[in-house]
TORTORMI-384958 format. One line per 3 residues: number of its first residue (from 0); for each residue x, y, z of C-alpha. Coordinates in steps of 0.25 Angstrom, whole numbers, plus 2048, in hexadecimal, padded with zeros to 3 digits. Layout:
# residues N
NUM) X,Y,Z ~ ...
//
This chain:
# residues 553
0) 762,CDC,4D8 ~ 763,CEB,4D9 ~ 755,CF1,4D9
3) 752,CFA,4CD ~ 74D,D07,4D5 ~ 75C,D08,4DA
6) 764,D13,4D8 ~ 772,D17,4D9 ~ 77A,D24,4DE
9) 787,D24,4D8 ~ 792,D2A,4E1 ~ 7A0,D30,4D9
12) 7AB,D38,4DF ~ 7BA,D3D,4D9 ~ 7C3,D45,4E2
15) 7CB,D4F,4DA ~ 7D7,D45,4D9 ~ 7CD,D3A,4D3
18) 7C8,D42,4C9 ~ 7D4,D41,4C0 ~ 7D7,D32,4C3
21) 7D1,D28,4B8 ~ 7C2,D23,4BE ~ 7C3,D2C,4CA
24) 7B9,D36,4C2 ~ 7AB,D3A,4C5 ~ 7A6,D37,4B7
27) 7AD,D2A,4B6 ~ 7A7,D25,4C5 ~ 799,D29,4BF
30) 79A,D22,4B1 ~ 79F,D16,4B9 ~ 796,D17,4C3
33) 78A,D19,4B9 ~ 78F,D0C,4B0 ~ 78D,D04,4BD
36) 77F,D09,4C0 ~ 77A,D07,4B1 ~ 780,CF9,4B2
39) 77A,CF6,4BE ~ 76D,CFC,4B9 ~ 76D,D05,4C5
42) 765,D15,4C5 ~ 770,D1F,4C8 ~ 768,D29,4D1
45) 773,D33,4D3 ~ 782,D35,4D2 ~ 78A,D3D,4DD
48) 798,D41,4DB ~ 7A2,D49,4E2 ~ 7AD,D4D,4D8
51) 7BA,D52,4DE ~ 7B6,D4F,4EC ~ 7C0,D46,4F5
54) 7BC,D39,4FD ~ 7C1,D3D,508 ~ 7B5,D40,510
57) 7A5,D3E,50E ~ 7A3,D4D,510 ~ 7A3,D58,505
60) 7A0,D4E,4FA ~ 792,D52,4F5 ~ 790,D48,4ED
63) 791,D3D,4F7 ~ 78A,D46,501 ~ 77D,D47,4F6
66) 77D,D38,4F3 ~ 77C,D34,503 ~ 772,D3E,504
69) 76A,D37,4F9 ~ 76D,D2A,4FF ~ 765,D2C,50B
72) 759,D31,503 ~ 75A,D24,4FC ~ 75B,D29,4EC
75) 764,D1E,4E8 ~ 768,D10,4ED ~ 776,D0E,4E8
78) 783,D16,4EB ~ 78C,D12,4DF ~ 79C,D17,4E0
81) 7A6,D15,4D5 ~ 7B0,D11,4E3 ~ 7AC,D10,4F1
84) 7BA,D1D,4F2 ~ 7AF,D25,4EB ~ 7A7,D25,4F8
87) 7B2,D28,502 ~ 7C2,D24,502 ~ 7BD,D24,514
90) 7B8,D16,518 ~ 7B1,D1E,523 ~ 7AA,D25,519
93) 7A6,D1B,50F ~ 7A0,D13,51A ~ 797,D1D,51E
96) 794,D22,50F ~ 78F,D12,50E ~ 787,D12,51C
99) 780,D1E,517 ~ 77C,D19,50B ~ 779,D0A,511
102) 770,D10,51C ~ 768,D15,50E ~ 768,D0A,507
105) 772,D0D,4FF ~ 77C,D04,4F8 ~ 789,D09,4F3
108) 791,D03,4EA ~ 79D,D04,4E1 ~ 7A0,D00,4D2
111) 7B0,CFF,4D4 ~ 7AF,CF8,4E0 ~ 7A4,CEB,4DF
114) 7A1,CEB,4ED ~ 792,CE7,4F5 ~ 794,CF1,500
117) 78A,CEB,509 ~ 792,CDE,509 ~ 79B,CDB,513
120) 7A6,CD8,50B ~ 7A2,CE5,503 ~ 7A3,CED,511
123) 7B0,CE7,512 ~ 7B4,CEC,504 ~ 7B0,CF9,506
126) 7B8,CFC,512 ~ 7C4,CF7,50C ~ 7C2,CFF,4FE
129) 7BE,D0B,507 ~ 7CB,D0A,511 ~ 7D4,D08,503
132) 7CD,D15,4FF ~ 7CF,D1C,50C ~ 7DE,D18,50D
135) 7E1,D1D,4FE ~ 7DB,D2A,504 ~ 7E3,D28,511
138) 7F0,D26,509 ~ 7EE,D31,4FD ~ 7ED,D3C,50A
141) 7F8,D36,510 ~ 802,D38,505 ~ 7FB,D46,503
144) 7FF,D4A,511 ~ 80C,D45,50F ~ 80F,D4C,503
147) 80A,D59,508 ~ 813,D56,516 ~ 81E,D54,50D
150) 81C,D61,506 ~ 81A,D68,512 ~ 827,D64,519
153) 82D,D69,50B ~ 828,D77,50F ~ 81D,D77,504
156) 80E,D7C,505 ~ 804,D71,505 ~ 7F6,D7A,50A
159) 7EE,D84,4FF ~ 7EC,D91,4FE ~ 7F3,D9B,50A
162) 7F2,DA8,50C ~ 7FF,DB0,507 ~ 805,DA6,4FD
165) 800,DA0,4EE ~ 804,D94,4E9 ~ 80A,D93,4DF
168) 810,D87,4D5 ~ 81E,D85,4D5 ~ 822,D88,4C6
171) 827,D7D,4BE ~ 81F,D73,4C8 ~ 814,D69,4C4
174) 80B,D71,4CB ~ 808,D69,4D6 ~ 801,D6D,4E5
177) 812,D67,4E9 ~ 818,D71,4E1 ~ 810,D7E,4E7
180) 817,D88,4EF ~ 811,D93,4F6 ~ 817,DA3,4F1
183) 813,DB0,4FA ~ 807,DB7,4F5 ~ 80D,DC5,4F6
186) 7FF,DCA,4FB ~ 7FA,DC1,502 ~ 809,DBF,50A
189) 809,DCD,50E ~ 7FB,DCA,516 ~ 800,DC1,51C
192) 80C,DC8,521 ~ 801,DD5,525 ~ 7F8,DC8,52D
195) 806,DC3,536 ~ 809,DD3,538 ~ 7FC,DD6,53C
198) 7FC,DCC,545 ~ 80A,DCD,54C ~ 805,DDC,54E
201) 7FA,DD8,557 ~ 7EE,DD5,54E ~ 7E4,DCA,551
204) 7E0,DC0,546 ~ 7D4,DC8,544 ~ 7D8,DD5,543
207) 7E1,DCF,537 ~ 7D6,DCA,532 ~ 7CD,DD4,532
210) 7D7,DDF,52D ~ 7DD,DD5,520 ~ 7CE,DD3,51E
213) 7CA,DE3,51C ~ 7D7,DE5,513 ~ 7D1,DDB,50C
216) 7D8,DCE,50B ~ 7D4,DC1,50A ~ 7D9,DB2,50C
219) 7E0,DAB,500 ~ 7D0,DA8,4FE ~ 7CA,DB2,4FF
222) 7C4,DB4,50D ~ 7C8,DBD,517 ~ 7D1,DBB,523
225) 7CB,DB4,52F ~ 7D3,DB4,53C ~ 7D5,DA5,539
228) 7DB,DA9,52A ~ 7E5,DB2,534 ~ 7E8,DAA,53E
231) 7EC,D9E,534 ~ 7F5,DA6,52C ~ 7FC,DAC,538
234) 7FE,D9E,53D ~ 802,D97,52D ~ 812,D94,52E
237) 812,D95,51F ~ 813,DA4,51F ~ 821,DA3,527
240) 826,D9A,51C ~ 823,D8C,522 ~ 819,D80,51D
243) 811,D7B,528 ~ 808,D6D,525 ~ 800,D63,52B
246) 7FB,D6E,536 ~ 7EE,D65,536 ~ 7ED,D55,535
249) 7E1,D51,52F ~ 7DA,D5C,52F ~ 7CD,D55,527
252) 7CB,D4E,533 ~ 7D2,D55,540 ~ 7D0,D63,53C
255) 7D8,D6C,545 ~ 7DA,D61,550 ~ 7E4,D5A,548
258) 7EF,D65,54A ~ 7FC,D5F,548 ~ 808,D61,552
261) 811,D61,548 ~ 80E,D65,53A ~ 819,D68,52F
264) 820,D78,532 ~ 82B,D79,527 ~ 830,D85,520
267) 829,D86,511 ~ 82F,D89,504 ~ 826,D96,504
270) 82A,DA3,505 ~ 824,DA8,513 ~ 81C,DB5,515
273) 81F,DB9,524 ~ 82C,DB7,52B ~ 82C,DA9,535
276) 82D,DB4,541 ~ 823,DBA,53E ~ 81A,DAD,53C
279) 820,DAA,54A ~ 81D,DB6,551 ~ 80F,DB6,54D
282) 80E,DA7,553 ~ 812,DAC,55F ~ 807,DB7,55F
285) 7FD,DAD,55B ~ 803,DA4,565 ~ 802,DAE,571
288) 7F2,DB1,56E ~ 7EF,DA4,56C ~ 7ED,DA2,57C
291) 7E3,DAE,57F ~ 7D6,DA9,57F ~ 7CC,DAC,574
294) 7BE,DB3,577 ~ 7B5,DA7,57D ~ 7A5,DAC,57A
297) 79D,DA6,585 ~ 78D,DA3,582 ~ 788,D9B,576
300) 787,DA0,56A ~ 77E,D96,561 ~ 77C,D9D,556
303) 78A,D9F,551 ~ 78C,D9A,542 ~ 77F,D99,53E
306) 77B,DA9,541 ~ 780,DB1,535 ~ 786,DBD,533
309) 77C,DC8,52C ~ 788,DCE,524 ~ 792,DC2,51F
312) 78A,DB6,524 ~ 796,DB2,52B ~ 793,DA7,539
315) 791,DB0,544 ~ 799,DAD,550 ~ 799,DAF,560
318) 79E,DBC,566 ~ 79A,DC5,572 ~ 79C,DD4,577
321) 79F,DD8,586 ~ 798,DE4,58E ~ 79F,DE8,59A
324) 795,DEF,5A2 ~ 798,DFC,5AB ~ 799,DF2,5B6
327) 7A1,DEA,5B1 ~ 799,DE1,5AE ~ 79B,DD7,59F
330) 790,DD4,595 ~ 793,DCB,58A ~ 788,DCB,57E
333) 78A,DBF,574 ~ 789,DC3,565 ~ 78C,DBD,557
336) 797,DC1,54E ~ 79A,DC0,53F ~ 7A5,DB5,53E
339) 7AA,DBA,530 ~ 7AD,DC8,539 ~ 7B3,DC1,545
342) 7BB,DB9,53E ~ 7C1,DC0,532 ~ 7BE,DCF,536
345) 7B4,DDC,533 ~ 7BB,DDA,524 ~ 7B2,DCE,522
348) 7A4,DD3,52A ~ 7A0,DDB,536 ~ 79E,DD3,543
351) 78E,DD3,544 ~ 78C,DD3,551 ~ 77E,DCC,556
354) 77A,DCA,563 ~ 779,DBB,565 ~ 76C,DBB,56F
357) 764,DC2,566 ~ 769,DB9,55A ~ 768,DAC,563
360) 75A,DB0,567 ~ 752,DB4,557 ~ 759,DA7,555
363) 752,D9F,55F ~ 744,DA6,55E ~ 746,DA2,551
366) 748,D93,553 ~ 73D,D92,55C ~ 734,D99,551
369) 736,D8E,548 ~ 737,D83,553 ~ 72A,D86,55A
372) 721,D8A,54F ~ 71C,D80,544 ~ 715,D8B,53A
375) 721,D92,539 ~ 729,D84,539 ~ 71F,D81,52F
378) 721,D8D,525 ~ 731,D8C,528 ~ 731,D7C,521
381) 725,D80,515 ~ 72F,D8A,512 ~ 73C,D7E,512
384) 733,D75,50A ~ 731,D7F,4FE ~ 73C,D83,4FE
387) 743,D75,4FE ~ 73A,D74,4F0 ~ 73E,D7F,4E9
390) 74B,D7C,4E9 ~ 74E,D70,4DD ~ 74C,D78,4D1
393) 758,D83,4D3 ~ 75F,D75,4D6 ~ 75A,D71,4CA
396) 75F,D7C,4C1 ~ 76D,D7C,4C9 ~ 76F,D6D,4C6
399) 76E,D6F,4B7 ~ 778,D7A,4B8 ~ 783,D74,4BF
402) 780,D66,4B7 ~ 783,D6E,4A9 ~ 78F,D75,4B1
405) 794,D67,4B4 ~ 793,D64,4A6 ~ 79B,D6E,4A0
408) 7A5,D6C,4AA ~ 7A6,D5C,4A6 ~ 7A6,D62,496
411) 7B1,D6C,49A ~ 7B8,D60,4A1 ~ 7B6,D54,495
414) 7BC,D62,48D ~ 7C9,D61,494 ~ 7CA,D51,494
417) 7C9,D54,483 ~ 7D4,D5F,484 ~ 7DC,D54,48C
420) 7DD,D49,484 ~ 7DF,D52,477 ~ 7EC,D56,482
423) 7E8,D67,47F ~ 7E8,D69,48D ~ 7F2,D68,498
426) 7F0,D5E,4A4 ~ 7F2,D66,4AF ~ 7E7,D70,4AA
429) 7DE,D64,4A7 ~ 7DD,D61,4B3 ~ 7DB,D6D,4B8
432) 7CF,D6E,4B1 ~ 7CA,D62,4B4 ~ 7CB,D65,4C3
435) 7C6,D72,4C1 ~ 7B9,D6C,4BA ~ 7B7,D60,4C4
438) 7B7,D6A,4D1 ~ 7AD,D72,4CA ~ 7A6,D67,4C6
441) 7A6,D61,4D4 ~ 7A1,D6E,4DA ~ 794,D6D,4D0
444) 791,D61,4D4 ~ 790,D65,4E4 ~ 789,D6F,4DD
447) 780,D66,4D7 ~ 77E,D5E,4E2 ~ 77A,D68,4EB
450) 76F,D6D,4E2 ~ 76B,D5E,4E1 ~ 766,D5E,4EF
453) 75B,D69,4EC ~ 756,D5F,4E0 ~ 750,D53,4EB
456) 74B,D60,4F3 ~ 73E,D60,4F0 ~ 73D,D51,4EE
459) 73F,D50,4FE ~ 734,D51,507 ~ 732,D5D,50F
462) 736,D61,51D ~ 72C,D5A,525 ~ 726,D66,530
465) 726,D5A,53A ~ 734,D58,539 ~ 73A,D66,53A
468) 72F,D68,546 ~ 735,D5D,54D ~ 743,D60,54B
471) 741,D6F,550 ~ 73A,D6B,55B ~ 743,D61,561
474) 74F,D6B,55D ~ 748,D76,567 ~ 747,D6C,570
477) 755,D6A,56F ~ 75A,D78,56F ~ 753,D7B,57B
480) 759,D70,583 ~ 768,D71,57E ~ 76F,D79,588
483) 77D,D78,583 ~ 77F,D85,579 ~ 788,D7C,56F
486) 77D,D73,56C ~ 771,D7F,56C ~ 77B,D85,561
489) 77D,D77,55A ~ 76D,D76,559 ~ 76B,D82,554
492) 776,D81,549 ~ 76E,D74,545 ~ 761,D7B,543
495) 766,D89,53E ~ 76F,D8C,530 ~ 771,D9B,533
498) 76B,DA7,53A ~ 76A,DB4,530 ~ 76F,DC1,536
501) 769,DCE,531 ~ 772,DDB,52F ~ 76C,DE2,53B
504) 773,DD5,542 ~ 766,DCE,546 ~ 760,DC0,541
507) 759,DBF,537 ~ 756,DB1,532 ~ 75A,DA2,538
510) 75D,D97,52E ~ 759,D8B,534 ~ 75C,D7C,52F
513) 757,D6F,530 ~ 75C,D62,52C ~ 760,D53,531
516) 76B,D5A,538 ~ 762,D61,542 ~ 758,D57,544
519) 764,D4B,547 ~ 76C,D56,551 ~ 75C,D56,559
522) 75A,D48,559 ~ 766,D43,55F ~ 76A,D4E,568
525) 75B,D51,56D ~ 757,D43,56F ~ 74D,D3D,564
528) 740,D46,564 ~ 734,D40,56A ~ 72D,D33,563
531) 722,D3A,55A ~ 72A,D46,558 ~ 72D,D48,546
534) 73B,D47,548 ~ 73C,D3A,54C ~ 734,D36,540
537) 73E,D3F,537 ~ 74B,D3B,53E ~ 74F,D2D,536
540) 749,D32,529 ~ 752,D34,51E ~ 749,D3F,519
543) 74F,D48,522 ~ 75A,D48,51B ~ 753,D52,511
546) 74E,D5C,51B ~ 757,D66,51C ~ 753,D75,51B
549) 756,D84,521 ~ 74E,D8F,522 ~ 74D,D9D,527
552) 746,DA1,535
//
């Protein structure tokens, strides 16, 4: 017999495909879902949803992300699906979704699927359902790859947008991505013939870059050229006339180490831009550079990423300047660099220059300000705590408004329903619609959720002084006995969110951030602190999970 005190979280989920197949939608998952805990006479504490949102992978799903969250603080007691697939189509992944929520004391099960998951022959039916549901994934991608290799050999586009071409439907078609086909963008082909000539003549990729940028074009959206933009289209077969695909396997999982030796190279029904010698002679160039060796910056630089360029808040990056003495003699000084500038040229921002010792040292006099000194670490979390208190009534009032934007978007989509069955609009534009209602939709609802999180704020305890003292002081510790400049750099990258630079190019402010995070990196790669010390009180608690907070130094 179920206790009366338990609560359920409901857990629903549509990818974009679902959401147009009969009992695949959000609203029908939650009236079912709702039927069965009114049945059961179970409280329904919340509902979480991730609308058009694959389940492919655990991460970028807010809904799912919230509901673990609230597991581990114990709000509810029951996980409650319409099927196990809504979880996660990866075994791998709906195993460790259900040890989660089992080392909470959390139950999860499912209406479609009358399962006692903590039942051995329940495990068993789990891992079959969930490898049924990881091959029908498995399968739909494979017959996806082969469709697109199919059309690639045909010398058809399979990618997006690219630079010097639209794409543009083949009349008469049924207006399907298959029958797409890419025609020149008079513009837009005529830089990329200026970007191939530029570079045949002797230009660098960042002296293209940075002169497109100052005559004022920009990517297909919208963002100037990088050298990265420049060197990929010089290095893109498409604008010689050919298809090229399957450059990278599995680039989800293997990134750029699963290069494949031999991906499709055929000539496209295109029309090309530049002539194939041309596209071969600049191979060559590109070929012939490749071996000289790029500029190799010796010392550390441990601040870069998180310092902050005081004009365009671009990641500042490592660079040095030489003085030769009359002697002969070399001195190198280390400085900061705007990245926007080094990468994408003085169209973008001016370089911004500041000398890295002086940088590196307010940084650190700063640091051990607020290590060593309990008044001012005293002030530093009264000033968190209020702060963490003031925040739930905005969040409030932004809840309400997205909820009544969310409700005339359903009005607007049960409108188009009505228009449907009276047949006075056309399919194609219905679904349109619907699509266009259901991503904006999804994005208030992350919007939602997002502004839910401030609601438990001030329901959570505040940051304990004992606990932050401890942690800082265990992470001096351990900054002054690394020696190695990688992990010096990755410890100060746990502890700071970004370093303000001021327009007279000196630092002005550290944002410092403390979280789980920190206090985990410490504890197993410092040792356990010494027995008695806060941390070690703190470390297993699940409160720690709410303590999370930056502020200004």
């Amino acid at each position: 017999m179920l206790r009366e005190k338990i609560k359920v979280a409901i857990y629903i989920r549509v990818s974009t495909k679902e959401q147009a197949e009969e009992g695949y939608s959000i609203e029908e998952q939650e009236k079912r879902s709702k039927q069965e805990c009114e049945e059961q006479g179970w409280p329904v504490y919340k509902v979480y949803s991730d609308r058009g949102i694959s389940g492919k992978s655990i991460k970028g799903r807010p809904g799912l992300q919230a509901m673990l969250a609230d597991a581990e603080l114990g709000k509810f007691d029951i996980v409650l699906v319409w099927k196990l697939n809504r979880l996660s189509r990866k075994l791998k992944d709906t195993l460790e979704i259900i040890e989660k929520l089992s080392s909470n004391n959390v139950e999860l099960k499912s209406i479609t699927e009358k399962t006692e998951i903590n039942t051995p022959e329940g495990r068993l039916h789990l891992h079959i359902m969930s490898s049924l549901g990881e091959f029908e994934r498995g399968q739909i991608s494979e017959n996806v790859k082969m469709g697109m290799k199919a059309r690639a050999k045909d010398g058809r586009w399979n990618g997006g947008i690219v630079l010097g071409y639209d794409l543009m439907d083949v009349p008469n078609s049924t207006k399907k991505r298959s029958d797409r086909i890419l025609v020149i963008n008079p513009e837009e082909g005529t830089l990329v013939k200026k970007i191939f000539q530029m570079y045949y003549n002797g230009k660098g990729y960042k002296a293209i870059a940075n002169q497109i940028n100052k005559e004022g074009n920009r990517s297909k959206k919208g963002n100037p050229f990088s050298v990265n933009a420049i060197r990929d289209i010089l290095m893109n077969p498409i604008y010689c006339g050919k298809i090229r695909y399957d450059v990278r396997s599995n680039w989800s999982a293997k990134r750029r180490k699963g290069t494949n030796p031999n991906p499709v190279l055929v000539p496209g029904i295109h029309e090309p831009i530049i002539t194939e010698e041309m596209f071969d002679k600049v191979q060559e160039l590109i070929k012939s550079k490749n071996g000289k060796p790029n500029k190799v910056f010796t010392g550390s630089y441990p601040l870069t990423g998180i310092l902050r360029c005081p004009v365009c808040n671009s990641g500042m990056v490592a660079g040095r300047v030489s003085y030769t003495y009359k002697d002969g003699s070399k001195k190198l000084t280390r400085y900061y660099y705007c990245g926007a500038w080094r990468n994408q040229g003085t169209a973008v921002c001016r370089s911004n220059g500041i000398r890295a010792d002086e940088v590196e040292k307010y940084v650190y006099v700063k640091l051990k300000r607020l290590l060593t000194s309990d008044p001012f670490l005293k002030a530093t979390i009264s000033k968190v705590n209020k702060k963490r208190q003031e925040v739930s009534i905005p969040a409030e009032n932004n809840i309400r408004n997205i909820e009544k934007e969310i409700q005339t978007l359903t009005s607007n989509r049960d409108m188009y329903f009505k228009l449907m069955e009276k047949r006075a609009i056309d399919e194609t534009l219905l679904l349109q619609k619907l699509q266009e209602i259901a991503d904006k939709i999804a994005l208030l609802e992350k919007n939602k959720l997002d502004q839910e999180k401030y609601l438990t704020i001030g329901d959570i305890p505040e940051v304990p002084f004992d606990l932050v003292k401890a942690t800082l002081s265990e992470f001096g510790e351990l900054l002054e006995a690394t020696t190695s400049n990688e992990e010096r750099k990755t410890l100060l990258h746990l502890l700071i969110e970004e370093i303000k630079v001021g327009n007279a190019k000196r630092p002005e402010n550290v944002v410092v951030k403390f979280n789980k995070t920190l206090v985990d990196y410490i504890t197993e790669n410092g040792g356990l602190p010494a027995e008695g010390s806060p941390l070690l009180r703190y470390k297993n608690s699940l409160e720690l999970q709410t303590y999370d907070f930056q502020v200004g130094i």
